[in-house]
C-alpha positions, 0 to 999 in steps of 0.5 A: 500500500502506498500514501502520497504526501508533499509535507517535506521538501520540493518533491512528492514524498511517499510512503510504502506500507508493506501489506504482511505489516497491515495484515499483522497490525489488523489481529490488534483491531479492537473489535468486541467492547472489551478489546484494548488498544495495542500498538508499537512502532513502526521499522523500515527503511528511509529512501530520501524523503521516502518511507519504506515500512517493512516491519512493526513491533506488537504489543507485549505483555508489559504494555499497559493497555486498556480500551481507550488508552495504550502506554508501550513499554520502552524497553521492549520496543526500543530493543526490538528496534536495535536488534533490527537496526544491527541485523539489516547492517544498520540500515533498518530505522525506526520510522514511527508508531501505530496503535489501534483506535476502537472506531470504524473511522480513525482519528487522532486525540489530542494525546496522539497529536501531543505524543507525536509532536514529542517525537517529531519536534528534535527530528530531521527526517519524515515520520509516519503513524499509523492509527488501526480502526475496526474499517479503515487505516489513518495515516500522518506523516510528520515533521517539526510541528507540521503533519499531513495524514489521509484514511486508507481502505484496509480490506 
């Protein structure tokens, strides 16, 4: 799946969603009302102001996780990510984040704006997010204090 987007730079910026990622995030929808929110982060690879994500992280046990909220255990994660980084020859990067939302339609709260603006505000390349809803797939990409973002039809 891709996403056009021209937040960065003179040229059209693209990213790639390898579809094995989505199918994989997609077992995380929160479907049943006592479903919670999952999430993790997001790897791949930065081709200029492209984005290639091939890769995600799930949930892990020590994630707090309820239906409205979801909190990753960093740890877990940010290892998750070093030992990708190392097997791809340093190559493989951290390209963002994903959790779920309990919505057909996704759309971001203020605490995913805040968060996210956290994590773009000391960068100097794009980042993408991902919010998995029960119908649909919202995507941002963002740098600084600028986002764009679109919906995706998820089959």
């Amino acid at each position: 799946m891709m996403l056009r987007s021209q937040p960065y730079g003179s040229t059209e910026a693209r990213v790639l969603i390898e579809p094995k990622v989505l199918a994989r995030l997609s077992i995380y929808k929160q479907l049943r009302p006592r479903d919670p929110e999952s999430g993790g982060i997001l790897l791949g690879y930065r081709r200029g102001e492209h984005l290639h994500v091939v890769d995600a992280t799930e949930p892990h046990p020590h994630d707090r996780r309820s239906r409205f909220g979801f909190h990753r255990k960093e740890s877990y994660h940010q290892s998750m990510a070093i030992r990708k980084w190392t097997e791809s020859g340093q190559k493989m990067d951290y390209l963002g984040e994903w959790h779920t939302h309990p919505e057909h339609l996704p759309t971001p709260s203020s605490t995913d704006i805040r968060s996210w603006l956290d994590i773009t505000d000391n960068k100097t390349n794009p980042m993408v997010f991902l919010i998995i809803g029960i119908s649909n797939v919202w995507v941002g990409v963002g740098l600084g204090s600028g986002h764009r973002s679109t919906d995706l039809l998820v089959p």
